[in-house]
Every structure is written in structure tokens, then in C-alpha cells.
C-alpha positions as CSV (number, residue, x, y, z in Angstrom):
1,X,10.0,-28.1,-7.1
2,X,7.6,-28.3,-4.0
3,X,6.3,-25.7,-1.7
4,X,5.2,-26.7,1.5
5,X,1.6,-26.9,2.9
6,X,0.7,-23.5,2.6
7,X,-1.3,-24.3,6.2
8,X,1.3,-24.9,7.6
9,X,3.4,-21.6,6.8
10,X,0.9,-19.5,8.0
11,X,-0.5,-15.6,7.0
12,X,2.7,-14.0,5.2
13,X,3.8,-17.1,3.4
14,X,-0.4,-17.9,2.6
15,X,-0.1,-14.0,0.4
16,X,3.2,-14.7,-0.9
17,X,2.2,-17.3,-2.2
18,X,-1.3,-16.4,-3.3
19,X,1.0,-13.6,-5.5
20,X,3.1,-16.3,-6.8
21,X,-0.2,-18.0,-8.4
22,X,-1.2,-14.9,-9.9
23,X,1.3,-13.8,-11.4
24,X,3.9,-16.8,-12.0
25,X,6.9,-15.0,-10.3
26,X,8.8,-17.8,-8.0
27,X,7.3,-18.5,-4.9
28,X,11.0,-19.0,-3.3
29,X,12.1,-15.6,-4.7
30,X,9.0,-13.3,-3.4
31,X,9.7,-15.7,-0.2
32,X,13.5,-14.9,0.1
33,X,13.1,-11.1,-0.9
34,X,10.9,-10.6,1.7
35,X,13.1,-12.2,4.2
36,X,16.1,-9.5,3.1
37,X,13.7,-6.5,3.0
38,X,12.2,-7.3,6.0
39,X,12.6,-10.4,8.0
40,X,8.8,-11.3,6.8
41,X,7.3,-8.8,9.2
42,X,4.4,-6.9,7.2
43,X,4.9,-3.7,9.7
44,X,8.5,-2.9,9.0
45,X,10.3,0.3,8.7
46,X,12.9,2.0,7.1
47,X,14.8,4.4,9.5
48,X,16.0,6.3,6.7
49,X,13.9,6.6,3.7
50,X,9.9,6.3,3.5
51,X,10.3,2.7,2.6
52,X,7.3,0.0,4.3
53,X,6.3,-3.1,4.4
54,X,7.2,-6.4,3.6
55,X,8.9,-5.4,0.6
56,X,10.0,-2.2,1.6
57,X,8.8,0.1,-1.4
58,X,9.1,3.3,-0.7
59,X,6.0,5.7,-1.3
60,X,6.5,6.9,-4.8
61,X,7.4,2.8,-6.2
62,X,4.2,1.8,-4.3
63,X,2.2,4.8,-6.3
64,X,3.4,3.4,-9.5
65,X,2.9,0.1,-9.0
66,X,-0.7,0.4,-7.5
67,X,-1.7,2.5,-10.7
68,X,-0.2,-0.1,-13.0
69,X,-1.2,-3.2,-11.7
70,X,-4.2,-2.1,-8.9
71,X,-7.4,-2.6,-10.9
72,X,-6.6,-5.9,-12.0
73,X,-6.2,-7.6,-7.8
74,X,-9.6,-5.6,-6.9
75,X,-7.7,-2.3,-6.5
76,X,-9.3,-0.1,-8.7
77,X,-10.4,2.8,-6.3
78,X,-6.7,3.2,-5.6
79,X,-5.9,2.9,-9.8
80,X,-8.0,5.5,-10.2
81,X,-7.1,7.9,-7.2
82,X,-3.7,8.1,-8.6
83,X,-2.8,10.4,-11.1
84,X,0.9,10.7,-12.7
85,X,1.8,14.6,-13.4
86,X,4.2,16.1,-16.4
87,X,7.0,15.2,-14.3
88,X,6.6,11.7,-14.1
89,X,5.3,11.6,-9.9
90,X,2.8,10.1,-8.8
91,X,-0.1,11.9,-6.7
92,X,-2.9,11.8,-4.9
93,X,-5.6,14.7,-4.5
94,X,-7.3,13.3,-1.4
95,X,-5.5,12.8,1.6
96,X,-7.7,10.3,3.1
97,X,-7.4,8.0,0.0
98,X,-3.5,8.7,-0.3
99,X,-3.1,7.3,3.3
100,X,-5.1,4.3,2.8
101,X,-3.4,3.4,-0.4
102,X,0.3,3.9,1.4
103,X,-1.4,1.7,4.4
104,X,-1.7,-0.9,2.1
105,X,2.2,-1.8,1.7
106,X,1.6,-3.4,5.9
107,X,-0.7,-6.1,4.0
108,X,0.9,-8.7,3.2
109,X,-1.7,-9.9,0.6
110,X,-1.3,-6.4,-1.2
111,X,2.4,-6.0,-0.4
112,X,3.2,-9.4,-1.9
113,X,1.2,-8.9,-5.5
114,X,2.3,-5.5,-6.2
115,X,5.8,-7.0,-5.5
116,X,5.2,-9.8,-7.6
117,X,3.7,-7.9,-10.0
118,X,6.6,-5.1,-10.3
119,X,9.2,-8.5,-10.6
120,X,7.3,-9.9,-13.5
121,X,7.8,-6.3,-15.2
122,X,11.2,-6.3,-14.3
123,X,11.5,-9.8,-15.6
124,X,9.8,-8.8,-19.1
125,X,12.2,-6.1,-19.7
126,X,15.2,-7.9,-19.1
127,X,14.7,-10.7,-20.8
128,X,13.8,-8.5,-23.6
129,X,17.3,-6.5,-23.3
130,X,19.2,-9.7,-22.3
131,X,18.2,-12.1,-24.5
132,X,18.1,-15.1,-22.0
133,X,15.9,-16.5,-19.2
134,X,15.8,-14.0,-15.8
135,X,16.7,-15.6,-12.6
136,X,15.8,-14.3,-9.1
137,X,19.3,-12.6,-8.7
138,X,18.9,-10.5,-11.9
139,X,15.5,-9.4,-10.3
140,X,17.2,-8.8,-6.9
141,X,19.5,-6.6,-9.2
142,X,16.9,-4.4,-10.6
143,X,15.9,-4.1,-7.2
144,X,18.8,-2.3,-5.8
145,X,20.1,-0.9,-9.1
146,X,17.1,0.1,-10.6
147,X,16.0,-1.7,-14.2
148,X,18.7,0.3,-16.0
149,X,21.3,0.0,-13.5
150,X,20.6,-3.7,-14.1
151,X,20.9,-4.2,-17.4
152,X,24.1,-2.7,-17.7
153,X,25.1,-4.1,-14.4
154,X,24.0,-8.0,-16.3
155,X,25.3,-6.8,-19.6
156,X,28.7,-6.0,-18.3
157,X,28.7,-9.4,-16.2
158,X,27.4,-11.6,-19.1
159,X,30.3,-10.5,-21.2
160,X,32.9,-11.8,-18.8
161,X,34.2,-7.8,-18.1
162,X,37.2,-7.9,-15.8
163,X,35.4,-4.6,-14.0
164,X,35.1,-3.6,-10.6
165,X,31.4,-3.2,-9.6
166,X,32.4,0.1,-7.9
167,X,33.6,1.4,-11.5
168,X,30.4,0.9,-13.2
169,X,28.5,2.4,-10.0
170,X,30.6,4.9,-8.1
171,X,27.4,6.2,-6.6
172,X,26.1,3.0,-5.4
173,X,29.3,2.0,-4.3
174,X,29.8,5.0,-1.9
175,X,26.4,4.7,-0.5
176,X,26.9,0.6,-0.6
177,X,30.7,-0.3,0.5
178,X,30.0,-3.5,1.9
179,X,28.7,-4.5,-1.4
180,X,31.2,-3.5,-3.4
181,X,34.4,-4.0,-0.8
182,X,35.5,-6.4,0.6
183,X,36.8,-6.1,4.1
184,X,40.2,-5.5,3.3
185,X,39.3,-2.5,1.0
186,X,39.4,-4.3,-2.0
187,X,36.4,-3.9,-4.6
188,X,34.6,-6.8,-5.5
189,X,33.9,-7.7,-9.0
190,X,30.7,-7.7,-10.8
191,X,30.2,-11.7,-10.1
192,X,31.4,-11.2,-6.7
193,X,28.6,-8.9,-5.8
194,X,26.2,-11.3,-7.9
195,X,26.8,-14.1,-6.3
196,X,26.6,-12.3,-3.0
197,X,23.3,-11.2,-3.4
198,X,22.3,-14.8,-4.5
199,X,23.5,-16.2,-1.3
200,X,21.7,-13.8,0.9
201,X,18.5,-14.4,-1.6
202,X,18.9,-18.2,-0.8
203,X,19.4,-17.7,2.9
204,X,16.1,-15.9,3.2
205,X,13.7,-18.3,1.5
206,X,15.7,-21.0,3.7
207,X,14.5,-18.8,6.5
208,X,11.2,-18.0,5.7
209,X,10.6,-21.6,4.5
210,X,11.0,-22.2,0.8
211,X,12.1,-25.4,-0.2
212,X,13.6,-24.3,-3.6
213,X,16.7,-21.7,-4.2
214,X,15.3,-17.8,-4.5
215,X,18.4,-17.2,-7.0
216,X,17.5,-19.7,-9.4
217,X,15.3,-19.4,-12.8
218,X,12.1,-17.9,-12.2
219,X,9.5,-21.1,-12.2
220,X,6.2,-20.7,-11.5
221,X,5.0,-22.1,-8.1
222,X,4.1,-25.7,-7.8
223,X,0.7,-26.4,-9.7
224,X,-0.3,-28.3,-7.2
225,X,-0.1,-26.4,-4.4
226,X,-3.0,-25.9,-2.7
227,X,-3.5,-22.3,-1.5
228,X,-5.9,-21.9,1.5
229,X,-6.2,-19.4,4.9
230,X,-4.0,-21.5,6.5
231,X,-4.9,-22.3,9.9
232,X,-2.1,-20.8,11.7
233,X,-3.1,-16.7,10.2
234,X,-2.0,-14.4,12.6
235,X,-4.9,-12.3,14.7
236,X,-7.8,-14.6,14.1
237,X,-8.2,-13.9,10.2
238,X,-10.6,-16.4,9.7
239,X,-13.0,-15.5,12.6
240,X,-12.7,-11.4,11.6
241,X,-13.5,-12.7,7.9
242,X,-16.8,-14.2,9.0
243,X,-17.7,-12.1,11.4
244,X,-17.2,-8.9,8.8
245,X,-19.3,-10.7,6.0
246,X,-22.1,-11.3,8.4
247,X,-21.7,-7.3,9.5
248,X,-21.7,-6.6,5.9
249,X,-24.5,-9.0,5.0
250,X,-27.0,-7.0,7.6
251,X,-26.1,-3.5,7.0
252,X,-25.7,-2.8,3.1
253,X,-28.5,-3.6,0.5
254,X,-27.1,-6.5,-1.9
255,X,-26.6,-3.5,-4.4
256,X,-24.5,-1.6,-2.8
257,X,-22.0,-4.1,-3.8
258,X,-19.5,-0.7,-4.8
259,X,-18.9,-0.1,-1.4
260,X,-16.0,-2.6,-1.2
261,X,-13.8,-0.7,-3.7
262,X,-13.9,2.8,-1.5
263,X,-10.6,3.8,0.0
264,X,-10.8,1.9,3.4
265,X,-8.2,0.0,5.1
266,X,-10.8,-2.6,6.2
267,X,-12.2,-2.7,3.3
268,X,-9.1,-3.6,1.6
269,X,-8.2,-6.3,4.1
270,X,-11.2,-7.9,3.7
271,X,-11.2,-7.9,-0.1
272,X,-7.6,-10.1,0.0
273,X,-8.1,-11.7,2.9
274,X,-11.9,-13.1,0.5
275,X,-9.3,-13.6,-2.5
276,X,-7.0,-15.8,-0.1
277,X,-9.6,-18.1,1.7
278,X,-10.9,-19.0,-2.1
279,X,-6.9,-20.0,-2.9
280,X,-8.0,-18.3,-6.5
């Protein structure tokens, strides 16, 4: 498989696939899910729910995910800010860090490894319950249906049941008819919707350029690729990378090298916008 010239894809693709190195999750599957969520625009919003981003996670997911994962991508202020109480949600105490943690689902670079991140634990676990390889769709399931919606969702499917997906989800179904009816009323079966979401998981990367199918086994990216600031970044990355280093450079002592990891926005961009430009 081949990705393109990351230079030539530009800012969104450049994190996407900076995630994709990290973590091993398909390039072509981050690529196409973001296309679904959100037409690869990093400022998107859900009308109806507190979902952001370029993968639209909605406040508490992105909580989770940034205390799981966080520390290990340069994150650890926000790790650490978030606490998890008896009844399994996740907080902040200080409203100033809680904002800039949620801010970070509209970068791209953050957005991109926290979802890669979240697939590759999603992967894990239903491999483990599956017994076979995962494939972008089955992530795209536990997506929408939620890790245990999707192994019995996969279950079901991989033993050839004659089900409706509307019987094993009523509540899913009522809230989701045009995935699980067809136009004519008549409820599509548990491949049916499958290969529906695969499609529309296809379409996307096609979209967003991938070169490979989203819905397919869960490769990692081409070793090859090389994974630079491309060139075409949006809003002058490159120039506001320099010119913040140099700010930097003259007004902090070399010691204060802490003062990266506080709870700012800027702060934040600068650290994966660094992690980007070194394609590391």
C-alpha cells in the first residue's frame, strides 16, 4: 500500500498521518473516519450533542482518552488534570485547564492521536473477543455502537445470524432508521448495515485522499512514508513555528523547559506542530 506525499496532502492529512506512525492504526481508516465525522475540517460541530473536532468526540470520550493515552504524545498536564470519580466520569477541577484540554479536539495533530489511539484500544479488545484480525469497519462499529454493542453486533454477524440489525439494537435503530431501513421500510440485516458503513468508510479516504480502502485490515502506514510539515499547512504553520521558538528562545531561561506542558492552547499547538516538522 502507498500513501501519497504527505507534502502534498497538506495540515490535516500531515497529523493523520503523523497518528498513523505512532500508533500503527491505518492511515486510510483515520483518513476516511475523519472524512464521515467531519468532512476533514478540524473546527466542526455537532448541532446536537457536545461532539468536536475532526473526529467528533464528545466531551466525556475526549476526557477519557486524554487521561489514558495523554502523557505518552507530550500531554501530561492534561493526564494529570483529569481525575475519574466513583461513578466512572471524568473531571476537571480547574476550569481554565478543562477548557484548554476540550480545545484541543480543533487540533488536528491532537484530534488525530487520541483517535488513533482510542481505535488501537478498540482494535485490542476485539480481536481479543473475536478471535480474528479487526478491519476498519469493525472499528467504525465500535464507533457508533460502542465496544460492547460491537462485539455482539460482529459476533452475531460472524455467525451468519439471519437477524435484523434493528432486533439486536431497537434503541439504535429508532434513533438511526436510515441505518437500519431501507427506504421502503424494510430493516436491513446485520451485513447490510456492515457493508454500508464500509462503503461510506471507503468514500471518505477516496475523498480526503487515501490511496488504500479505510474498510480493509488494519495495516500499518507505509514505512516509507516520509512524514514532514508539508508545505501546503494551512495559516502559515511553519512561519508561526519559527517565529514562536525564537519568542520562546528570548523570554524563558533554558530551564524553564516545564513551561511547555502548562494548560495552554498555544502551548499545545506548538508542542505537535515541533512533533510534526521532525516527522517522528
Amino acid at each position: 500500500m502507498s500513501i501519497p506525499s504527505i507534502q502534498r496532502l497538506g495540515g490535516v492529512q500531515n497529523a493523520i498521518a503523523v497518528a498513523s506512525e505512532r500508533t500503527g492504526i491505518d492511515f486510510n481508516y483515520l483518513l476516511g473516519q475523519a472524512q464521515v465525522e467531519s468532512g476533514l475540517r478540524p473546527n466542526a460541530r455537532a448541532g446536537t450533542s457536545s461532539a468536536t473536532g475532526l473526529y467528533q468526540f464528545i466531551e466525556q470520550s475526549w476526557l477519557g482518552v486524554v487521561k489514558e493515552h495523554g502523557a505518552k504524545h507530550g500531554l501530561g498536564w492534561a493526564a494529570d488534570s483529569i481525575r475519574q470519580t466513583g461513578s466512572g466520569r471524568f473531571v476537571v477541577s480547574d476550569p481554565a485547564a478543562r477548557r484548554a484540554i476540550l480545545d484541543l479536539r480543533n487540533d488536528p495533530a491532537a484530534a488525530s492521536l487520541m483517535a488513533a489511539e482510542h481505535a488501537s484500544d478498540n482494535k485490542d479488545a476485539l480481536e481479543a473477543s473475536l478471535g480474528r484480525a479487526a478491519t476498519g469497519t469493525d472499528l467504525y462499529m465500535a464507533h457508533f455502537l460502542g465496544i460492547g454493542g460491537a462485539k455482539k453486533f460482529l459476533s452475531a454477524m460472524d455467525a451468519g445470524s439471519g437477524r435484523s440489525a434493528a432486533s439486536l439494537f431497537p434503541a439504535a435503530a429508532r434513533a438511526n432508521r436510515n441505518v437500519f431501513y431501507a427506504s421502503d421500510g424494510r430493516a436491513r440485516s446485520l451485513g447490510e448495515v456492515y457493508q454500508r458503513f464500509a462503503a461510506k468508510l471507503d468514500k471518505g479516504a477516496a475523498a480526503g485522499g487515501g490511496t488504500g480502502l479505510a474498510s480493509d485490515a488494519l495495516d500499518a502506514g507505509d514505512p516509507n512514508v516520509e512524514v514532514v510539515l508539508g508545505t501546503g499547512a494551512a495559516n502559515g504553520d511553519r512561519e508561526w513555528l519559527a517565529s514562536t521558538l525564537d519568542q520562546l528562545k528570548a523570554t524563558q531561561p533554558a530551564a524553564a523547559t516545564g513551561s511547555l506542558l502548562r494548560p495552554n492552547p498555544q502551548n499545545a499547538r506548538l508542542a505537535y506542530l515541533m512533533l510534526a516538522s521532525l516527522g517522528g
